[in-house]
C-alpha positions in Angstrom: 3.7 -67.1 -61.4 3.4 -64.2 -63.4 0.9 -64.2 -66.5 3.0 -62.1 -68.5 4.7 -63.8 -71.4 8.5 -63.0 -71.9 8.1 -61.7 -75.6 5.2 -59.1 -75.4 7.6 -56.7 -75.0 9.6 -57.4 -78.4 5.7 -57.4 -80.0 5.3 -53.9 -78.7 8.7 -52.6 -80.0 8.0 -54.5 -83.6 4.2 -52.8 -83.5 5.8 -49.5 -82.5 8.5 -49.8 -85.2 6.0 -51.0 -88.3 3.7 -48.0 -87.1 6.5 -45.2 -88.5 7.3 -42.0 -87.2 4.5 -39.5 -87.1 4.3 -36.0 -87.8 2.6 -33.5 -85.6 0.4 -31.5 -87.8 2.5 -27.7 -88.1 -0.7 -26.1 -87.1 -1.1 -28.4 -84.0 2.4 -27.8 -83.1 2.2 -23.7 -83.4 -0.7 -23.8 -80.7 1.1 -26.1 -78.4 4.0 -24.2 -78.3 2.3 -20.9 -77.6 -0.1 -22.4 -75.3 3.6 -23.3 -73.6 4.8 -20.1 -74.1 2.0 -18.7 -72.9 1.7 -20.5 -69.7 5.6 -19.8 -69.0 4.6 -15.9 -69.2 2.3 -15.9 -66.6 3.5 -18.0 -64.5 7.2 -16.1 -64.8 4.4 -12.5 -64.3 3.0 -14.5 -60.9 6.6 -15.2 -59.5 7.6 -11.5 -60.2 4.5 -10.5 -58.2 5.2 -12.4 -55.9 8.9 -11.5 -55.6 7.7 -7.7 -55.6 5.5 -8.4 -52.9 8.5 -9.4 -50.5 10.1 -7.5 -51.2 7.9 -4.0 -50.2 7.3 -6.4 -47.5 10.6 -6.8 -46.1 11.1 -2.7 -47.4 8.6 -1.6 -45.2 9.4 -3.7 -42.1 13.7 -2.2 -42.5 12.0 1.0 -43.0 9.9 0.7 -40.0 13.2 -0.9 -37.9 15.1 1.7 -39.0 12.2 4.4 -37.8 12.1 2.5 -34.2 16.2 2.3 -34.2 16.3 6.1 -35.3 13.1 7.1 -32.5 15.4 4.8 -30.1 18.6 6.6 -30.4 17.3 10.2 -30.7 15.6 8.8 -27.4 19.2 7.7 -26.1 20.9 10.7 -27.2 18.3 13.0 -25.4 18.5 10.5 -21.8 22.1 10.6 -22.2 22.2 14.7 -22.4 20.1 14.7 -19.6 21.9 12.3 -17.8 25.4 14.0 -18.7 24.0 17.3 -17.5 24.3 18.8 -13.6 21.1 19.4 -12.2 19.7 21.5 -9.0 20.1 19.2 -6.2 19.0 22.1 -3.2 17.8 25.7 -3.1 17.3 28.1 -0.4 16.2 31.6 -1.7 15.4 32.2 -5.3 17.9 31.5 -8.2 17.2 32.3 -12.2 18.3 30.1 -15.1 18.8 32.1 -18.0 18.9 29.6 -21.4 17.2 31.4 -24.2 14.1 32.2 -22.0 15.1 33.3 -18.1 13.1 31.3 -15.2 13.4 30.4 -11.9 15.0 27.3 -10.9 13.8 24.5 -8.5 14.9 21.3 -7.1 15.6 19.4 -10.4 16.2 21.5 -12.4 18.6 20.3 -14.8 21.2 23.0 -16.3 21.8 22.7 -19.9 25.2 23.8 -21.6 25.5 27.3 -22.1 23.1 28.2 -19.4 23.3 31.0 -17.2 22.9 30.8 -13.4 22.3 33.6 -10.6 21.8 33.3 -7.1 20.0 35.9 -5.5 21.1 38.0 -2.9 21.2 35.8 0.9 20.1 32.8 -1.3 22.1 29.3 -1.4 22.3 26.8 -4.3 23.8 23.5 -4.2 24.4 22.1 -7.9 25.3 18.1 -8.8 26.8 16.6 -11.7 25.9 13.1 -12.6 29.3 12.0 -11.5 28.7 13.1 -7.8 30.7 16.8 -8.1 29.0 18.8 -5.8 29.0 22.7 -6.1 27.7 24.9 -3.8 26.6 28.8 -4.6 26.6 31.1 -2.3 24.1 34.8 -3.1 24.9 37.0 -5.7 26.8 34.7 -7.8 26.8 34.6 -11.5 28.0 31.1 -13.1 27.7 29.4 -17.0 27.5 26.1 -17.7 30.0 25.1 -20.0 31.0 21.5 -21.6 33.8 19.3 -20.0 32.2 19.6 -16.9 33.3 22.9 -16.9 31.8 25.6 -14.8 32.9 29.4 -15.5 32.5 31.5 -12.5 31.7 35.2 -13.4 30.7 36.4 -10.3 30.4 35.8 -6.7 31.5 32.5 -4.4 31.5 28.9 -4.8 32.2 26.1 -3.0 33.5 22.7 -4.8 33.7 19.5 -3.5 34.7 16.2 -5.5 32.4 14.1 -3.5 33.0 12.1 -0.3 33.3 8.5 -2.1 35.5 7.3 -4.4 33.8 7.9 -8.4 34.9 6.9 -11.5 34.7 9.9 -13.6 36.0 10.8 -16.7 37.0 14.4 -16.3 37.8 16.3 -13.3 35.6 19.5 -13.0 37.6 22.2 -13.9 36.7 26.2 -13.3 37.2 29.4 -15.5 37.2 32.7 -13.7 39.1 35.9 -14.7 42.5 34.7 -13.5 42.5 31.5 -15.2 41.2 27.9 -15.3 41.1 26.1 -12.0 41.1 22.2 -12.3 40.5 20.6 -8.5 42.6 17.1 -8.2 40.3 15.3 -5.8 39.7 18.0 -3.4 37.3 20.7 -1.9 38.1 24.2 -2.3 36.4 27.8 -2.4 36.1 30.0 -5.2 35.6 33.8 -5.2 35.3 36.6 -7.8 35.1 40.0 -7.6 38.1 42.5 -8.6 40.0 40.1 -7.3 39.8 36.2 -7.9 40.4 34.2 -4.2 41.5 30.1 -4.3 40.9 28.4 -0.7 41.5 25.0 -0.9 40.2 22.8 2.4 41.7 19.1 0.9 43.5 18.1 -1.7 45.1 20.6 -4.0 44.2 22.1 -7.3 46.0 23.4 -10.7 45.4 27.5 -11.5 46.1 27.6 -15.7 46.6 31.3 -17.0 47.7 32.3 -20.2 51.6 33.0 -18.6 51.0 31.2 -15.2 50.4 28.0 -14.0 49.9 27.9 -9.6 49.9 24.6 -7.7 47.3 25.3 -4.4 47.8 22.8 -1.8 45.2 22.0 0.9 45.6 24.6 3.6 46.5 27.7 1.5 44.6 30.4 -0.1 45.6 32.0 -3.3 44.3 35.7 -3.8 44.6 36.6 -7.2 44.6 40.9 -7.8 43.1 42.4 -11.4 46.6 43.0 -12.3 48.0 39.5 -11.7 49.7 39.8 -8.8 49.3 37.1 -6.7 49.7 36.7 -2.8 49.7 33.3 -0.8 48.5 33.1 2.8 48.1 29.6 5.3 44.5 29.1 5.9 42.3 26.7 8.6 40.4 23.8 7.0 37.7 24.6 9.9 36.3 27.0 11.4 33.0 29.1 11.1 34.6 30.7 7.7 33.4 27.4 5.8 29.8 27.7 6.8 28.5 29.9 4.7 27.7 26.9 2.5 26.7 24.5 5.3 22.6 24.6 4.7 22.9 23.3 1.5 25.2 20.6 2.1 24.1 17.2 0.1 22.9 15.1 2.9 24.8 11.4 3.4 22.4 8.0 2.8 22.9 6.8 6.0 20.4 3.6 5.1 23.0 0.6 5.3 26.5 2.5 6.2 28.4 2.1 9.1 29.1 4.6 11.5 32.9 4.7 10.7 31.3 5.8 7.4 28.9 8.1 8.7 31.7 9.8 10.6 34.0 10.1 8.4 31.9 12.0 6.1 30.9 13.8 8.9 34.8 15.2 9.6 35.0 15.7 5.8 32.2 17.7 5.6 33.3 19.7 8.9 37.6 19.9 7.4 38.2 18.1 10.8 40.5 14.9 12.3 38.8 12.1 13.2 39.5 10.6 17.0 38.4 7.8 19.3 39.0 8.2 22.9 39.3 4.8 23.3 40.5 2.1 20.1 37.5 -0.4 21.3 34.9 2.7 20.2 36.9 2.5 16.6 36.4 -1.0 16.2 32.7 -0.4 17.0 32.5 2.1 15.0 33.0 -0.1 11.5 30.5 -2.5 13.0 27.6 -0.7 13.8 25.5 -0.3 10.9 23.2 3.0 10.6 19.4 2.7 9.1 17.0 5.7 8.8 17.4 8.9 7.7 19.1 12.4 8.4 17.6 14.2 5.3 16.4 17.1 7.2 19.2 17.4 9.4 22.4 19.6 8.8 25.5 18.0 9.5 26.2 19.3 12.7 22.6 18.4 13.5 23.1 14.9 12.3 26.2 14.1 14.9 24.0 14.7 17.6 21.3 12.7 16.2 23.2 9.6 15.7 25.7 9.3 18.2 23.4 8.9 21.1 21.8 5.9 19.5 25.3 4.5 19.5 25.3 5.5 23.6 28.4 7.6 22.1 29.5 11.5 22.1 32.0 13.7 20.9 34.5 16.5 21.7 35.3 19.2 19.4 38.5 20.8 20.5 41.9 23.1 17.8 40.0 21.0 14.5 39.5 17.1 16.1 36.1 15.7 16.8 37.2 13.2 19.0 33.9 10.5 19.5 33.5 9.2 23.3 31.2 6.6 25.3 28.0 8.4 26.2 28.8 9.2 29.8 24.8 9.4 30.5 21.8 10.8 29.5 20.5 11.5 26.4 22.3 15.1 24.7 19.6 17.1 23.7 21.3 17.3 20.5 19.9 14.0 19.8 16.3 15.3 20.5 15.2 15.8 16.8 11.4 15.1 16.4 11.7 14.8 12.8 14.6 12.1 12.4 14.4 8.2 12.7 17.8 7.0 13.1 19.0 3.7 14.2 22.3 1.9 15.5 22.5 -1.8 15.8 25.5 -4.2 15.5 24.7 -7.5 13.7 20.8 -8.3 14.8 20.9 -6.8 18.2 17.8 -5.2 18.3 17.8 -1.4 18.3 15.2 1.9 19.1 14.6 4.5 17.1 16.4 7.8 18.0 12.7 9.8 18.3 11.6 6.6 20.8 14.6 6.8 22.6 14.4 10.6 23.4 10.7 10.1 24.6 12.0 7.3 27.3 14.6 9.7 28.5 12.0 11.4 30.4 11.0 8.5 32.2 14.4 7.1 32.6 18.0 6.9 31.6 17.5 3.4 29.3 19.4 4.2 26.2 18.9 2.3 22.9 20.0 -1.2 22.6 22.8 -1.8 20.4 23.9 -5.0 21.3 25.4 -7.1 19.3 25.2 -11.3 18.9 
C-alpha cells in the first residue's frame, strides 16, 4: 500500500494559495529576458553560419558538376567531330592537306571541314567516312571537304563507292563539281574533272543537280558533261581494265568470321562482275564455309587466288562472270602468297593454313582439309 495520504495534495494547493502571488523583481526580470534574448541571437548567428556553410558547400560541389559536365561535353562534342569526320584510310605516293597550315597526309589522318586535299602526280588516296563511304583519289586531284558529307571535286578523278554492306546512314554522300551536285543512290560511280566534268556509274544510279538541269545516271552509262553544258550519254562496261586505276587502294574485306559466299560477293562487287557456280552444290558450300585469317596485304584479284584453293575451288573469268569451280588439282600458284594466312573450314572440320598448304604442294597433291561434321 502506498504511504501517501489522499489529502496532501489539497495541503499543497491551500499552502500554495495562502503564499500569494509573487512578483519578480523588474530588475531581475530585465536581465532574464536579455540573457533570453541574448542567447536566441547567437544561437539564430550559429544556424545562419551554419546554413551559409551548406550552402558554399553544395555551391561549390554544382559548380564543380557543372565544370566536369561542361569538360565532359566539350570532350563529347570534340569525339563526335572526330568521329563525324572522314579520315585517310590508304595512301600510295604523297598527298597534302591544306587546313590553315598545308602538310602531308598519312594513314589516319582525319580531314576536317573546309580542308583541302591534293594528290600528287601517280599517287593514290583512298578516303573513308565514318559511315563506311569509301572514296578513292586517283593523282593530280584537287578535292574540299565540305559538311553534309559533302565532297566538292575541283580537279582530277575520283572513285565513289557506298560500301559493300548494308549501313545505316543519315545522308547519302553527295558531290559538287563544275557541272553540278552529284548525289550517288547506293551505288559506285567515277567522277572526273577537267574542262569537261565525266559521270561513270558501275552500280546503282545517281542524281546530277544543276542550276537548270537535273540528269538521272543509271548503272552502265557514262555522262560527259562539256564547259558549255552540253551533255552527251554513252553505254559503258562495269568491268574491265578501265576501273583499275583505283584497284591498289581498294579497302581490304575482314575476312575473320565471313563466309565465302560473302567473301565472293564482295569480291564480284569490287571487280563490277556476275557471280556463277558451275555446279549449285559449290553455292550451297559456299554460304557454309566460313573464312578466318587475313588478306590485308593482298589486292583483290590477289585475294581470289589466295582463298579459293583453300576451299579446293577455282574460278573462270570469261565477257564480265567469275564463274567459281571445284579445284580440278594442284595448287594455282595464285594461291602461293607467303605473306597471307587464310583458312576455309565448314563447321569444326579442321583446316591448313593457305602458306602450309602451298609448302605441302611440293611434296604432294594433299589439299587443305575442309571437311565438314
Amino acid at each position: 500500500m502506498s504511504s501517501r495520504r489522499p489529502c496532501e495534495p489539497d495541503r499543497l494547493a491551500e499552502l500554495v494559495r495562502l503564499g500569494g502571488t509573487r512578483r519578480v523583481p523588474t530588475d531581475v526580470a530585465r536581465r532574464m529576458r536579455g540573457a533570453i534574448i541574448d542567447h536566441w541571437r547567437v544561437e539564430m548567428q550559429r544556424r545562419e553560419r551554419h546554413r551559409n556553410r551548406r550552402r558554399r558547400i553544395v555551391f561549390v560541389g554544382l559548380a564543380a558538376s557543372f565544370l566536369v559536365i561542361a569538360l565532359g561535353l566539350g570532350a563529347w562534342r570534340r569525339s563526335i567531330r572526330t568521329l563525324s569526320l572522314p579520315a585517310v584510310q590508304a595512301i600510295i605516293g604523297r598527298a597534302t592537306l591544306n587546313a590553315g597550315a598545308a602538310r602531308f597526309v598519312a594513314v589516319g589522318t582525319t580531314l576536317p571541314i573546309g580542308s583541302e586535299l591534293t594528290s600528287d602526280q601517280d599517287s593514290l588516296v583512298a578516303i573513308l567516312w565514318p559511315d563506311g563511304h569509301s572514296v578513292r583519289l586517283g593523282g593530280g586531284t584537287r578535292v574540299r571537304i565540305l559538311r553534309g558529307p559533302v565532297i566538292a571535286l575541283e580537279l582530277g578523278a575520283m572513285y565513289v563507292d557506298s560500301g559493300f554492306e548494308s549501313l545505316a546512314r543519315h545522308d547519302p554522300l553527295a558531290v559538287d563539281t563544275p557541272a553540278g551536285r552529284v548525289v550517288e543512290i547506293g551505288t559506285q560511280f567515277e567522277l572526273r574533272v577537267a574542262d569537261y566534268t565525266r559521270i561513270a556509274v558501275r552500280e546503282g544510279k545517281v542524281q546530277l543537280v544543276g542550276e537548270s538541269h537535273r540528269e538521272n545516271v543509271a548503272a552502265g552509262t557514262r555522262l560527259d558533261i562539256a564547259a558549255d553544258g552540253t551533255m552527251t550519254r554513252q553505254e559503258i562496261s562495269r568491268y574491265g581494265s578501265e576501273w583499275d586505276w583505283f584497284a591498289a587502294v581498294t579497302p581490304v574485306l575482314e575476312l575473320e568470321g565471313r563466309t565465302l559466299q560473302e567473301f565472293l560477293d564482295w569480291i564480284a562487287r569490287e571487280k563490277g562482275m556476275t557471280l556463277a557456280f558451275a555446279d549449285p552444290a559449290i553455292s550451297e558450300r559456299a554460304s557454309t564455309i566460313i573464312l578466318t585469317g587475313s588478306i590485308e596485304s593482298l589486292t583483290v584479284d590477289q585475294a581470289l587466288d589466295a582463298v579459293l584453293p583453300t576451299c579446293q575451288l577455282s574460278h573462270t573469268v570469261e565477257q564480265g562472270t567469275l564463274t567459281i569451280l571445284e579445284e580440278e588439282s594442284g595448287i594455282p600458284d595464285g594461291a602461293r602468297e607467303p605473306d597471307s594466312e587464310i583458312v576455309g573450314s565448314v563447321g569444326s572440320g579442321p583446316a591448313v593454313p593457305l602458306a602450309a598448304a602451298a609448302s605441302a604442294d611440293a611434296r604432294s597433291t594433299t589439299r587443305p582439309d575442309v571437311r565438314g561434321t
